[in-house]
Structures are given as structure tokens and as C-alpha cells.
C-alpha positions in Angstrom: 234.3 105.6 89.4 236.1 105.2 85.8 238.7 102.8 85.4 242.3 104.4 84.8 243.4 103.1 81.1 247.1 102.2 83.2 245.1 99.2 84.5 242.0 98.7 82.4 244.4 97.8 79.5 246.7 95.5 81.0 243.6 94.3 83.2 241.5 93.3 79.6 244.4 92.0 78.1 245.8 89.5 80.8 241.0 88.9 81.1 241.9 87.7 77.5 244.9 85.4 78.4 243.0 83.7 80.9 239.8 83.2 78.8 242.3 82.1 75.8 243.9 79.3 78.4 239.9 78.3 79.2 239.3 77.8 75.8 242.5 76.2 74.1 244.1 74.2 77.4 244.0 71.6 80.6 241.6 73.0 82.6 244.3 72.2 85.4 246.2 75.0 83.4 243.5 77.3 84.1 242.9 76.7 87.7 246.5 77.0 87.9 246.9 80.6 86.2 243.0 81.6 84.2 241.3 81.7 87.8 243.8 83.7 89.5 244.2 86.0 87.0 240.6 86.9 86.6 240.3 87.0 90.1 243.3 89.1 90.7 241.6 91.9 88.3 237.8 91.6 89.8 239.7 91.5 93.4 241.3 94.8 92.4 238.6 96.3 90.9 236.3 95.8 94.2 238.9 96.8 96.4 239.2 100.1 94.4 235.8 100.5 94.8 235.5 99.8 98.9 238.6 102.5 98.7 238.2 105.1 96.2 241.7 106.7 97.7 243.3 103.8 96.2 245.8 104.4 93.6 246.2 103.2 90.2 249.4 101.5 91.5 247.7 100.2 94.5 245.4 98.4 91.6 247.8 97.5 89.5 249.6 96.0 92.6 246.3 93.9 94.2 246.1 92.4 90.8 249.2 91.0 90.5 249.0 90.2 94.8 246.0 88.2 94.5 246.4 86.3 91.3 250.3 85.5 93.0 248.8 84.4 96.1 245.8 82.3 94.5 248.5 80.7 92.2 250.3 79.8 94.7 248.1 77.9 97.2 247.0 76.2 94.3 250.4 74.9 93.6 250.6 73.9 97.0 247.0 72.5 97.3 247.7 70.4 94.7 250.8 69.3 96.1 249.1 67.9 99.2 246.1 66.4 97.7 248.3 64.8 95.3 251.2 63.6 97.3 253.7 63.6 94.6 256.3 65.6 93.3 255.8 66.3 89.7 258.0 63.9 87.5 260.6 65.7 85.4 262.0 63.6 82.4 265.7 65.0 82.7 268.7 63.7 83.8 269.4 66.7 86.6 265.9 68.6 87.3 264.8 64.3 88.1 267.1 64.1 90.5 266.9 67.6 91.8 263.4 67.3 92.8 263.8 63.7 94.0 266.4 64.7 96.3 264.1 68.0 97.6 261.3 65.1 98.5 263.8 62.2 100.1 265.3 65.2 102.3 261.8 66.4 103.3 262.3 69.6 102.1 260.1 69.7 99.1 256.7 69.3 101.4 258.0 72.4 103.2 258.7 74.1 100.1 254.8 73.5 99.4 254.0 74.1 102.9 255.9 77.6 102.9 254.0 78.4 99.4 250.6 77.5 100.7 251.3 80.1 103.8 252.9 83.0 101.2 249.7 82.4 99.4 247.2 82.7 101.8 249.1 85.9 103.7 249.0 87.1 99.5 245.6 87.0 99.3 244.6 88.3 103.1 247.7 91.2 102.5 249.1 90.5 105.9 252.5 90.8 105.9 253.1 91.1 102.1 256.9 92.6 102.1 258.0 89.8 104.7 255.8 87.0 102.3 257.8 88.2 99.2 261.4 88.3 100.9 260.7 84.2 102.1 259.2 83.3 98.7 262.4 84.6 96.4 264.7 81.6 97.1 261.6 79.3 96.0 261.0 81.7 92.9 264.6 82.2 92.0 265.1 78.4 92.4 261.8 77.9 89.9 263.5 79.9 87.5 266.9 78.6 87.4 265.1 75.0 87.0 262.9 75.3 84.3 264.8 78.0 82.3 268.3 76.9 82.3 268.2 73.1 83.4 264.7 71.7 82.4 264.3 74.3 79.6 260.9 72.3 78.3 258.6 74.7 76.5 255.8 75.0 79.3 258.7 75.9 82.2 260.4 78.2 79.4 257.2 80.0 80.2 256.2 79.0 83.9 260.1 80.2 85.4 260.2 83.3 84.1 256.0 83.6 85.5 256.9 82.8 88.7 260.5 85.0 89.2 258.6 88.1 87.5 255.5 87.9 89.7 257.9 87.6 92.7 260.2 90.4 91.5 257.4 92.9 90.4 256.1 92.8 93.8 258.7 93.4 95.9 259.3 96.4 93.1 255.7 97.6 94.3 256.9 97.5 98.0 260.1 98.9 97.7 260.2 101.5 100.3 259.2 99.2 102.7 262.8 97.7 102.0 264.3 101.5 102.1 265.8 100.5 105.5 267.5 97.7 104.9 269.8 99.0 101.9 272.6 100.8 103.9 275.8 100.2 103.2 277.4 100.5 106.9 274.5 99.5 109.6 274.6 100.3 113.6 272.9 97.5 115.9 269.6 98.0 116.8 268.4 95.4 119.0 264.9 95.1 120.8 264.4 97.6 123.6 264.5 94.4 126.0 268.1 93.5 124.9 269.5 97.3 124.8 272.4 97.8 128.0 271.4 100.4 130.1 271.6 104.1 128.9 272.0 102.6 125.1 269.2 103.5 122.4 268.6 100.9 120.0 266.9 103.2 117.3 267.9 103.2 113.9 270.9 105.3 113.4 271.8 106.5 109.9 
């Protein structure tokens, strides 16, 4: 089955990218995005070919889902083998992160981006994955691009808010029902009063 040029181009190109970081950087900075992105494109392509009705968006989409996920429970894997938070020479992202680890919230940060990742890479419950992972992402973002602003974060933020963003783009109608502007309850069936339909009115 040929390869449609929508993802063999941005597939060879990104193939590049990672072989460029094998090459030229820490090999920590290829486990961390190299792997999962070659992985995301030969998970994608095998998947297409297990389901030839697979869509060039469905590919597009696995790519980014598995090299997301991968990413991601690296970042935590390295987290708990580690058992640090990464030190960040600045007067307010030092703090910041310090605070995240004295409060204990940091290890669940990792904890909830090892699960994201694993449920990524399985595609179990991708749209609800995305949703819990934006506050991390968005939080990611802020940090490196506008407080830390440090070359390699200038890069990472954006990396991780994009991957975040692009995906819940490629499951947008599973979000359809949520964006109405004047919403009826709809409990479970078990918590309905008697003679009361809890379906989704429009």
C-alpha cells in the first residue's frame, strides 16, 4: 500500500530531525525526542498497514500519539529513576519547581505524565489523556518560554504545548458535546428522579 506524500513528507523530514539529534547531541536528547519520533512514524506506518481503512489523518495522528506518549513516559521515567527535579538556574522557574517538589506535587505531576503516556501509546482513552495533560503542557510552556526563556526550553515549551494542542485538534469531535453555550443536567441514569430523562438535550 503506497504511502500518501501528506505523511511520507513530514514523516522523512521529522526521520531526519531525529537522526540529526543522534548524530550532533546528548544521547539523553535523543531518547528524550530521536526515539519517539522514529517510533511514532514506524508505529504509524504498521498500524496503517494492520488497517488499510486507516486514513491519512488517522496516520498523521498515531505519529504524533505515540511519539507524545513515548516522550512522555520518558520524562517521567527519568524522573523516578532519578529522584530529582531538574535544577533551573533562575531566580523564579528555581523556586517554582522547588516549591512543586516541597508540596509533593511535582512527583504527581510525573506520576500523571507517566500514566498520559502509557494510555498515549496503548490509545485508551486518548481525548480524556489530552484534556488531564493541558494544565501540565500549558504550565511547560509558560515556564520555559516566558520565565526561563533558556535556548533549549525556547524550543522544549513550545514542543510540548503544540504536541498537546495538535492532538486534541485531531480529536475534536469527540469534544463537540461539550462546547454549548447553555447546558441542561444530564446526570447518570442511577441519579435521574423518577419520570426525568437524563439524555443530552440540545
Amino acid at each position: 500500500m503506497p504511502i500518501p506524500k501528506a505523511f511520507a513528507i513530514p514523516a522523512a523530514f521529522f526521520s531526519a530531525v531525529a537522526i540529526y539529534i543522534l548524530l550532533f547531541a546528548k544521547f539523553d536528547t535523543f531518547i528524550f525526542f530521536g526515539i519517539p519520533i522514529l517510533a511514532g512514524v514506524a508505529g504509524a506506518m504498521v498500524l496503517r498497514w494492520l488497517d488499510p481503512k486507516r486514513t491519512t489523518a488517522d496516520q498523521i495522528t498515531d505519529a504524533v500519539r505515540i511519539y507524545w506518549g513515548l516522550h512522555l513516559i520518558y520524562s517521567s521515567y527519568r524522573f523516578w529513576v532519578a529522584g530529582t527535579v531538574p535544577a533551573i538556574p533562575h531566580p523564579i522557574g528555581g523556586p517554582f519547581m522547588e516549591s512543586l517538589d516541597a508540596m509533593g506535587v511535582y512527583p504527581g505531576i510525573k506520576a500523571m505524565e507517566g500514566l498520559v503516556g502509557i494510555m498515549l501509546v496503548l490509545n485508551r482513552w486518548v481525548p480524556l489523556m489530552l484534556v488531564l495533560e493541558v494544565p501540565t503542557s500549558a504550565t511547560i510552556f509558560y515556564l520555559n518560554v516566558f520565565i526561563t526563556g533558556a535556548p533549549r526550553q525556547l524550543l522544549t515549551g513550545p514542543l510540548e504545548l503544540g504536541a498537546n494542542c495538535i492532538l486534541l485538534l485531531a480529536y475534536f469531535q469527540y469534544y463537540r458535546p461539550f462546547l454549548v453555550a447553555r447546558a441542561y443536567a444530564a446526570p447518570p441514569k442511577f441519579l435521574a428522579g423518577d419520570g426525568e430523562h437524563p439524555e443530552i438535550r440540545s
